[in-house]
C-alpha positions as CSV (number, residue, x, y, z in Angstrom):
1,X,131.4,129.2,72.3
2,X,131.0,125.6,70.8
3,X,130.4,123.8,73.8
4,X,127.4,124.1,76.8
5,X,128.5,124.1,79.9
6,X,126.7,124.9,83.3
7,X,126.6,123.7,87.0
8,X,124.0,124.9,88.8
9,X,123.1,124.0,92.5
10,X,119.6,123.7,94.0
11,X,118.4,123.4,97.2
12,X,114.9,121.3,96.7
13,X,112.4,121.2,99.4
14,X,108.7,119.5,99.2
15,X,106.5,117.6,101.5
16,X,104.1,114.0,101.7
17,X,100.8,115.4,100.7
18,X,98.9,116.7,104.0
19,X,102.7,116.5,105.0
20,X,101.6,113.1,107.0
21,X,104.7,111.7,108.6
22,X,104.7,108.3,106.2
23,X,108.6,107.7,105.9
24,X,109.8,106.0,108.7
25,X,113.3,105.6,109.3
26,X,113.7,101.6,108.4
27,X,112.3,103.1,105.0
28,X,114.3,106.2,104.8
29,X,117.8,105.2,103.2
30,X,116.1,103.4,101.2
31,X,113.7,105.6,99.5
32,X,116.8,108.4,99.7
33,X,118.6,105.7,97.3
34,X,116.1,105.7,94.9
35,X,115.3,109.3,94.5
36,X,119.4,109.7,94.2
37,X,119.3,106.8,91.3
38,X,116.1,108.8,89.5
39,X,117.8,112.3,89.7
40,X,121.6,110.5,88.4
41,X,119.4,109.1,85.4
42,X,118.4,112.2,84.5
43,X,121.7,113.2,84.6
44,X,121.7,115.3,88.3
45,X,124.2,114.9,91.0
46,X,123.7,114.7,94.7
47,X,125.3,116.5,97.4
48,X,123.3,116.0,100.0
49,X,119.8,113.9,101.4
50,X,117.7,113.8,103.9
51,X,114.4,112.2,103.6
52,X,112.1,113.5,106.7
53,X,109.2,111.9,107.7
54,X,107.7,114.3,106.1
55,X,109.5,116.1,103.9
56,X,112.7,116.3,102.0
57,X,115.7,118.1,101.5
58,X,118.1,117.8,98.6
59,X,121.0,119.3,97.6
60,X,122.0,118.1,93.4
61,X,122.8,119.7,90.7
62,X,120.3,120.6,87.6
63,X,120.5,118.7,84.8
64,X,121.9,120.8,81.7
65,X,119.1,119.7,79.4
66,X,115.9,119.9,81.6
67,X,114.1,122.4,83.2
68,X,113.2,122.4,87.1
69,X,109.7,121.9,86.6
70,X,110.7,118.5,84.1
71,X,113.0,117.4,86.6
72,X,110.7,117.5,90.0
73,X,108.1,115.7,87.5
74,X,110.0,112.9,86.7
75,X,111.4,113.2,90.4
76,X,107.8,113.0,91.7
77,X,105.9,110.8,89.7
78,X,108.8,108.1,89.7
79,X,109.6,107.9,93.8
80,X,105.6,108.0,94.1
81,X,105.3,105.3,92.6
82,X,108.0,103.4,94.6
83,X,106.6,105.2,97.6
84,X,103.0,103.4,97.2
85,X,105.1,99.6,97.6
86,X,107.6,100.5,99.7
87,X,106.0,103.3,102.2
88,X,102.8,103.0,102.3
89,X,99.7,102.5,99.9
90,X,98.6,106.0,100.1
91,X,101.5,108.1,99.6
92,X,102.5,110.7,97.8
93,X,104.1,114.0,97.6
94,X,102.7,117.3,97.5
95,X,101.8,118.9,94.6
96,X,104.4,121.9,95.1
97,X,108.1,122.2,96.0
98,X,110.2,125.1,97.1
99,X,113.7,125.2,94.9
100,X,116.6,127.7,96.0
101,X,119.9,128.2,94.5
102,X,122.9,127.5,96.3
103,X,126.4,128.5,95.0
104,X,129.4,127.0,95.3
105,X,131.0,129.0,98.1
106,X,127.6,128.2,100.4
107,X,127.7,124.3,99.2
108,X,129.4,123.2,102.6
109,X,127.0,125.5,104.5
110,X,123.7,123.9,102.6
111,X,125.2,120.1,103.4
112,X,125.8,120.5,106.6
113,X,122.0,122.2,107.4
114,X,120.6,119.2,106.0
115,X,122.6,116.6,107.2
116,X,121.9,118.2,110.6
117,X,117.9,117.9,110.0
118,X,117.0,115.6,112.6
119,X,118.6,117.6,115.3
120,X,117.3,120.9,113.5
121,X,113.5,119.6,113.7
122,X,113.6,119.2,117.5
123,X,113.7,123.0,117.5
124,X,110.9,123.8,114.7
125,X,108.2,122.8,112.4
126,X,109.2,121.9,109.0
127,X,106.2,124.7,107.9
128,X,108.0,127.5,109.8
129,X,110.9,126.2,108.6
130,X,109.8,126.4,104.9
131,X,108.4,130.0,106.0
132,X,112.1,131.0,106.8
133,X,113.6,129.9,103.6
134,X,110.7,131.4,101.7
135,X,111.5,134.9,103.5
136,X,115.2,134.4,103.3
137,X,115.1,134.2,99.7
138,X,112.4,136.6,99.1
139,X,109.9,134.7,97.2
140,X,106.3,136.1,97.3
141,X,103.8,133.9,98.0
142,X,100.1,133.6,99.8
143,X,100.0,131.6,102.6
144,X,96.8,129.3,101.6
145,X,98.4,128.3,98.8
146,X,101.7,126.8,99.8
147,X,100.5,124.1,101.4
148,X,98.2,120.9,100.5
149,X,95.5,119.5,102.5
């Protein structure tokens, strides 16, 4: 096969740091905009966004050429920056993220749930919601680890 090809879906979750509610919502499309613009130049698509204000959900493709870890770096470190000016002096993400794969025949399923986020958060915490997808998708993990304080 001469030519690379791939699409590949992910589901990226990750919180503020201390998951302190800092994005309020004259700041949200705003800061969704940028992180769309950082993930296009890195060559990602965008499905879906919602920026909590605490925590975000995205729904892009992964870049061909980079790995996750690369890509939530670059992610990171550029809308922290941003985030310091336009947010709020002390912000910043967590230093985790939860990533989940999503294919093509769930991609409808996976907008909707997060365009539906702010109706969806009236019912639970964005921790035991993070608990659910981490038990859905079966990922191991130690409780006083996952989050930052």
């Amino acid at each position: 096969m001469s030519q690379s090809l791939a699409k590949v879906y992910l589901h990226i979750i990750f919180s503020t740091k201390g998951r302190k509610p800092l994005v309020k919502k004259e700041l949200k499309a705003g800061m969704e905009s940028y992180l769309v613009k950082v993930g296009s130049d890195l060559g990602s698509f965008t499905e879906a966004i919602y920026l909590n204000p605490d925590h975000l959900h995205w729904l892009c493709t992964l870049p061909r050429t980079i790995t996750i870890a690369d890509f939530l770096n670059k992610i990171k470190s550029n809308s922290s920056r941003i985030g310091k000016i336009e947010v709020d002096e002390n912000f910043s993400w967590q230093n985790g993220y939860g990533v989940f794969s999503v294919s093509q025949s769930k991609l409808e399923v996976v907008k909707k749930y997060i365009e539906n986020q702010e109706a969806h958060h009236q019912k639970i915490s964005f921790q035991d919601e993070y608990r659910e997808f981490l038990e859905e998708y079966k990922v191991e993990y130690d409780e006083k680890y996952v989050w930052d304080e």
